[in-house]
Every structure is written in structure tokens, then in C-alpha cells.
C-alpha positions in Angstrom: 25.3 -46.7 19.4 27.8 -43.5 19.5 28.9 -42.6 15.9 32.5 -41.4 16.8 33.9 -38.9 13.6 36.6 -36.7 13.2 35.8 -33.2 11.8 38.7 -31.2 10.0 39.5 -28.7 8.0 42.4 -27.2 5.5 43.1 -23.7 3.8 46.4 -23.0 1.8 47.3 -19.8 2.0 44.0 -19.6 5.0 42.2 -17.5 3.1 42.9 -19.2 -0.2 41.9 -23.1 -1.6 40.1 -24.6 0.9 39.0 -27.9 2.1 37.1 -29.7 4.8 36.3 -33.4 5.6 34.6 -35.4 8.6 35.7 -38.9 9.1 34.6 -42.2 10.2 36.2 -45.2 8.3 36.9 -46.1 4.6 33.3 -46.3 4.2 31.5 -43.4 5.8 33.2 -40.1 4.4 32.8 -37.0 2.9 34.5 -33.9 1.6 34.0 -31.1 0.1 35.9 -27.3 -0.2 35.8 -23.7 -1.8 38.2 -22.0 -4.1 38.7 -19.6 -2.0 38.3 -19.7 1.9 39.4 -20.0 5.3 40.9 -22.9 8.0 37.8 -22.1 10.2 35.4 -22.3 8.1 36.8 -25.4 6.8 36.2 -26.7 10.4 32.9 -25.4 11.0 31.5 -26.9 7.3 33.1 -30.5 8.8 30.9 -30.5 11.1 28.1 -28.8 9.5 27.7 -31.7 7.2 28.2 -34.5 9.6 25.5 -33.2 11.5 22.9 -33.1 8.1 24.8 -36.3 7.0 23.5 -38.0 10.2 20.1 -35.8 10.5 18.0 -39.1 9.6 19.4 -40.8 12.7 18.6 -38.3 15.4 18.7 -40.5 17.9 21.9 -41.6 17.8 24.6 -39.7 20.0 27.6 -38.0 18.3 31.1 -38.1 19.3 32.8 -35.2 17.4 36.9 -35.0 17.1 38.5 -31.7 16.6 41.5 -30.1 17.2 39.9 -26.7 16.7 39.5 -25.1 20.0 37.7 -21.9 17.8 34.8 -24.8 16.3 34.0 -26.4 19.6 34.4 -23.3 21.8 31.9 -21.2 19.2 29.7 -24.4 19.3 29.5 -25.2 23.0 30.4 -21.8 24.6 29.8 -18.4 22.3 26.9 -19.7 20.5 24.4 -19.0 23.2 25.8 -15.1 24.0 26.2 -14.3 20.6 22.3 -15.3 20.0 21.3 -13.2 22.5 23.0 -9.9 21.1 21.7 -10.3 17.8 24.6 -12.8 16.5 27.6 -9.9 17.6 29.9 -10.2 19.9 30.4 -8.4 23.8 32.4 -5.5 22.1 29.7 -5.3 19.3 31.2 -6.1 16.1 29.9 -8.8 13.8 30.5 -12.6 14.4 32.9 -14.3 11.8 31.3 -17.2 9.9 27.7 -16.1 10.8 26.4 -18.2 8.2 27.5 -21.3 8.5 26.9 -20.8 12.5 23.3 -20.4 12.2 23.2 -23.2 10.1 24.8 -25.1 12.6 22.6 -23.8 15.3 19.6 -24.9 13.5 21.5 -28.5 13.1 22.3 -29.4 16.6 18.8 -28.5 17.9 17.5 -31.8 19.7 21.1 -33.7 18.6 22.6 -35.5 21.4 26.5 -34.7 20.9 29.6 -34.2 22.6 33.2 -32.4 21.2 36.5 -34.1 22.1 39.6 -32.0 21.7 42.3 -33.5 19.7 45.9 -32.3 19.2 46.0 -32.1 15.4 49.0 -33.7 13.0 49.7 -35.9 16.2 49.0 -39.5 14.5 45.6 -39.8 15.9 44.3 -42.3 13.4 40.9 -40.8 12.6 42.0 -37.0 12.6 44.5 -37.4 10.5 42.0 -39.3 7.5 40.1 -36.1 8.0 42.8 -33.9 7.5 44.3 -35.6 4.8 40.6 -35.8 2.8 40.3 -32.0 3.4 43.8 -31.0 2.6 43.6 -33.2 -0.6 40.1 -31.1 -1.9 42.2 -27.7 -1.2 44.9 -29.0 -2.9 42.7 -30.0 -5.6 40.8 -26.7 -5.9 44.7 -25.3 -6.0 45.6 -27.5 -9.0 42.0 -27.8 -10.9 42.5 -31.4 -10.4 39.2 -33.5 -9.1 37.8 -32.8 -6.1 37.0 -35.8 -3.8 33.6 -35.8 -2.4 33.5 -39.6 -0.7 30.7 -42.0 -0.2 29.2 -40.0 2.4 27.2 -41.3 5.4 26.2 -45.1 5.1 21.9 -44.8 5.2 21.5 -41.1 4.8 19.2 -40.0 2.1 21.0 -38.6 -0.9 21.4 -35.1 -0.8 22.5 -33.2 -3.9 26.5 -32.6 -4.1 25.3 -28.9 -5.4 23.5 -27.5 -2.1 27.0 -27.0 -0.5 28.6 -24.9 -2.2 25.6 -22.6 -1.7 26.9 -22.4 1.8 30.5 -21.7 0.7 29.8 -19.4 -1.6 27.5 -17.2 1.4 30.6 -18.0 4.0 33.2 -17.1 1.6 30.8 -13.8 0.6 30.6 -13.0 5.0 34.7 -13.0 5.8 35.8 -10.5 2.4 37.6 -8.5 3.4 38.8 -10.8 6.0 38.7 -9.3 9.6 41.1 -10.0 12.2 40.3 -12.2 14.9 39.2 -10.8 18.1 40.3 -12.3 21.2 37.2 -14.3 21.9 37.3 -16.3 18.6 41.4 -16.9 18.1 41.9 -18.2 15.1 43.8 -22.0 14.1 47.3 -21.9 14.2 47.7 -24.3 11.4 50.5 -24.3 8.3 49.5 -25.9 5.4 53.1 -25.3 3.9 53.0 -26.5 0.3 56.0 -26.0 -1.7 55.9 -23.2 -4.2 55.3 -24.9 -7.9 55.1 -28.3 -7.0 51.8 -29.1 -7.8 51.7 -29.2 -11.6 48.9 -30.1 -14.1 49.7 -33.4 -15.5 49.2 -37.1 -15.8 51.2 -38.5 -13.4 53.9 -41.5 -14.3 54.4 -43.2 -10.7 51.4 -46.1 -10.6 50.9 -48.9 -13.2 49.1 -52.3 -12.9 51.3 -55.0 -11.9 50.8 -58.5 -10.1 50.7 -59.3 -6.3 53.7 -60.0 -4.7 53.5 -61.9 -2.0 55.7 -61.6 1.0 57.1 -63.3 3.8 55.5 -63.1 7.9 59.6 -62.0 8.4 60.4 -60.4 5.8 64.1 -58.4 5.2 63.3 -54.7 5.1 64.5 -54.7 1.0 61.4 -57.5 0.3 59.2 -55.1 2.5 59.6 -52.2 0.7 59.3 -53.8 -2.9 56.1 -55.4 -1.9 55.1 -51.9 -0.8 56.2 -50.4 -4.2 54.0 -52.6 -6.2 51.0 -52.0 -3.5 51.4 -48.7 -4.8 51.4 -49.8 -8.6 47.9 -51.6 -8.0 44.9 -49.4 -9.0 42.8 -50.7 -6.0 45.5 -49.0 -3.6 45.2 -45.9 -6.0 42.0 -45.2 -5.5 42.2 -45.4 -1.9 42.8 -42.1 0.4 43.6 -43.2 3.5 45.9 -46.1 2.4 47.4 -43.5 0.0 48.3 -41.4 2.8 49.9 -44.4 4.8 52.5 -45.1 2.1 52.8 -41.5 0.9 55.6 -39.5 2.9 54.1 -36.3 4.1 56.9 -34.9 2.1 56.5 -37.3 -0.9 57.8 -35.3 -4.2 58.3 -37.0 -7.5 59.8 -35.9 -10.8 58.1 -37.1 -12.9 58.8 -38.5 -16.8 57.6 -35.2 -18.2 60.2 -33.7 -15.9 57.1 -32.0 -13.5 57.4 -32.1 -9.9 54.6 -33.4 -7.7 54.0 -32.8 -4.0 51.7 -35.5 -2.0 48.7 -34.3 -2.2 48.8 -32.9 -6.1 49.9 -37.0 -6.7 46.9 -38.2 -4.3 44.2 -35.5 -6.2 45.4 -36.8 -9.7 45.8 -41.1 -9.0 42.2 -40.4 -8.5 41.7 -39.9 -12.1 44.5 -41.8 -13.7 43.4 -44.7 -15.9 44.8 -48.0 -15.4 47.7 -48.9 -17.0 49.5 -52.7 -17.6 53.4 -52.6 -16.9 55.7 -54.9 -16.0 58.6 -54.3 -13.3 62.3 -55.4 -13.6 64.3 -55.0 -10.3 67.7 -53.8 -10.7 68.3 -52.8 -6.7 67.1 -52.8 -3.8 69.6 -50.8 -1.9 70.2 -50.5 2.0 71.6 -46.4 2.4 71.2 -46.4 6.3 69.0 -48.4 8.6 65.9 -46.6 7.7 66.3 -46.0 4.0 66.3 -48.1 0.8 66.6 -46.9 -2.7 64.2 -49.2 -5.6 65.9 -48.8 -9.0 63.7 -50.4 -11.6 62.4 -50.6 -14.9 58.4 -50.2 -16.1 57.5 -51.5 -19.5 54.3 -50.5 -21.1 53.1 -50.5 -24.6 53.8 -47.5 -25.4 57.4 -47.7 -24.0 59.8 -48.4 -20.9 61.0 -45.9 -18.5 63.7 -46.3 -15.7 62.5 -45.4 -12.2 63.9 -45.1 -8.9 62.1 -44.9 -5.6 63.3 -43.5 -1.9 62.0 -45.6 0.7 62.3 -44.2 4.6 61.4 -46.1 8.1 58.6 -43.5 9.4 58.7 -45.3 13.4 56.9 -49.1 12.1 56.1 -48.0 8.7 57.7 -47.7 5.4 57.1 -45.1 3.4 58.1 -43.5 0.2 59.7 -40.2 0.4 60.6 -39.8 -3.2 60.3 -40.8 -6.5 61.5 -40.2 -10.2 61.1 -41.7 -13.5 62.9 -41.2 -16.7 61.7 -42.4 -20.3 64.0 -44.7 -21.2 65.9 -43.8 -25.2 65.2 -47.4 -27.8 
């Protein structure tokens, strides 16, 4: 049977906190990243370790995704040339990456697998769980926050978390000082625009435990959104990526009680360490501000205190999501 995965990877700043994931559901993942490194190496770890991930199973064809035309075209078309002339390119200079190339080489020898282009931050289901594993590892080697590994390959023998960075560190170590690229190996065109500041260190104030709400087959947008809200409140949801990124606005931002801000992925990184906390909720609005937004205004009661919160809710084409939150401690 064809194991169909999505390989990505993420740099902020590219070079600078990387991250790279491959992808093929909720239960077959992993992650992994460098403090300091580059969008195509990202990529070309990604696949790296789906390939060794999968290396018990040899048998069993591959079907990578990518949107990087530099991975796949090094992989199925330079790989061969570059080989030949000593791992340098027709004008002579040195490959980029040559590290985690050979390494690759060495992988795919006897693999059956095929590459399928994919435009990148398009809504393709499985690309963009890839992307948002690796972008939450840069992130996280951005903020000092945990880095997200995953469950890895379902059957594959257990290979130590420590032999990959020993491949990072010798790819980082090959592209200092970073060269440009040369026209046969253009390099990824990809942002990875974080705001400035707004991933802070801190225990984050948006998710407490709370009971199921159960909701109507038709439900009014307002009774939609508020069951969404206290999805997000449950630690099950918490401690899952991709449904994380569902409900998550790409450009989720919350203020926080301690008055810090926090950008999506900084609030993804950290829920992954947050310990569970009871509250209770008391609804004080559910307000319609245009067709495809509602503002939550609430109150959260703990032991340790109550806080008044209020939550931005936008229509994203058939999905809710939150876009922004804030809570504020509230005075006794």
C-alpha cells in the first residue's frame, strides 16, 4: 500500500530558527529543527527522516508532497550530475546542503518513491499539518519553549531523538557563511513573517478545563462559536496540533492576563506544556459584529481567582475561527 506524506519545512528569518516536519495523520508524525538554519534544509531534513522513518518497510512505495521545487528537483534531477563531479556543480563551486544530500542519497537507494508538487499555504489538508508542525518547532527554538517531536512512524523501530541533531548541527556547519543561490538550485520563496515581540516567555492564560457543551445539528452561528470556545478550553484539544491549527487564526494574537502578547504559534508551542487547570465559564455575550464575526465576552473562575475574557471569532470560508483573544484579572 502507498504511504502518501507531506514533507515541509520552516526558517524564520531563513537562516535563523528553524523547523521541519513530514506528515501523514494525527498518528504518524514527526518533527524536529535547529536553532539556527535554513528553509531548504528544513525541506530536505523532512524528507530525510521520512525516508529512515519508513526504512523498515522498504517495500512499500512512497508518495512524497512538497511544494519545494529546490528538494524534489536536487532529488530527482541534480543529484545524479552533481555525483558525477565530485558533489559540485557545472560551474564548479560546492553544492549547498551536501550533507544532508548524501544522506539522502544513501536513503533512497532501492526505495520505490515518487515527488508530487504542491503549491504551499494553499489549504491542501496534509501540507499544511506539515507546515504548521515545522513552523511550530522554529517557533519554539525562537522562544525556548518545547519543541514538538511527534509520535513518529507507526512500526518503526525507535531511533534515538539525539542522532538528528548530529545532522543539523553538520548542515548548519556546511551553509556558514551562507552562499547565494546559484541559478541551478533557486532557493524557496517562502515568508515566515512573525510579528516582531510577539512571542513572549510565559504561561499562557487562554485554555482552562471546562465541561462539554453540546450543540445543536443547526446551530445559530453565536452557539457555534461558544461550543468552539470551550473546545478550546478542553486539554484534549490542547494537546492536539493539527486541531489547534484549525481553530487558531493564522493571525491569532492574544493579550494575555500578564499583559504579554502571543502570536499563534508562540500559544500552540506553550498549550503543549500548560498544566491543566479547572474553571468555570459565565457568558455575558455572544455578539454578532458583521456576518462573519462574533465577539465572546466571558468570565473564568479558578481557585486562585476570576478573570474577564473576551474572544474575536471570524468566518474563515466554513470554519470559525478565533482571531483574537484577551483576558484581564478581574479586582475582588
Amino acid at each position: 500500500m502507498t504511504i502518501t506524506a507531506a514533507a515541509d519545512g520552516s526558517a524564520l528569518g531563513n537562516p535563523g530558527p528553524a523547523g521541519w516536519a513530514w506528515f501523514i495523520d494525527e498518528n504518524s508524525w514527526a518533527a524536529g529543527g535547529w536553532p539556527h538554519g535554513t528553509n531548504n534544509q528544513g525541506e530536505l531534513m523532512a524528507v530525510l527522516d521520512l525516508f529512515k522513518a519508513t526504512e523498515h518497510i522498504p517495500e512499500e512505495p512512497l508518495r512524497i508532497l512538497c511544494d519545494s521545487q529546490y528538494v524534489i528537483n536536487c532529488i530527482t534531477k541534480w543529484m545524479p550530475g552533481w555525483k558525477r563531479k565530485g558533489w559540485r556543480k557545472a560551474d564548479g563551486k560546492p553544492v549547498l546542503n551536501v550533507d544532508l544530500l548524501k544522506q539522502i542519497d544513501a536513503a533512497i537507494k532501492g526505495r520505490n518513491y515518487q515527488f508530487e508538487w504542491v503549491k504551499g499555504h494553499a489549504g491542501h489538508e496534509l501540507n499544511e499539518a506539515a507546515d504548521l508542525r515545522a513552523r511550530a518547532v522554529a517557533s519554539a527554538f525562537q522562544t525556548g519553549s518545547l519543541v514538538p517531536h511527534g509520535p513518529g512512524f507507526a512500526g518503526a523501530r525507535s531511533r534515538p531523538a539525539e542522532g538528528k541533531p548530529a545532522v543539523a548541527e553538520s548542515a548548519v556547519a556546511a551553509h556558514e557563511p551562507q552562499l547565494p543561490p546559484e541559478p541551478e538550485e533557486p532557493g524557496e520563496d517562502e515568508p515566515n513573517v512573525h510579528p516582531a515581540g510577539a512571542a513572549m516567555l510565559a504561561e499562557p492564560d487562554l485554555f482552562s478545563v471546562l465541561d462539554d457543551y453540546e450543540g445543536g445539528l443547526e446551530e445559530p452561528a453565536e452557539d457555534v462559536v461558544l461550543r468552539l470556545e470551550k473546545e478550546l478550553l478542553d486539554p484534549a484539544t490542547r494537546a492536539d496540533f493539527g486541531r489547534l491549527g484549525v481553530l487558531l487564526h493564522p493571525d491569532f494574537v492574544e493579550i494575555g492576563q500578564s499583559g504579554r502578547m502571543w502570536t499563534r504559534d508562540a500559544m500552540i508551542n506553550s498549550l503543549q506544556e500548560d498544566p491543566e487547570t479547572e474553571a468555570s465559564l459565565e457568558l455575558f455575550a455572544a455578539e454578532r459584529l458583521g456576518e462573519d464575526s462574533i465577539l465572546l465576552t466571558y468570565r473564568t473562575s479558578t481557585r486562585t481567582g476570576s478573570a474577564l475574557r473576551s474572544s474575536l471569532w471570524l468566518r474563515d470560508g466554513e470554519q470559525w475561527r478565533v482571531r483574537f483573544h484577551q483576558g484581564t484579572p478581574e479586582q475582588n
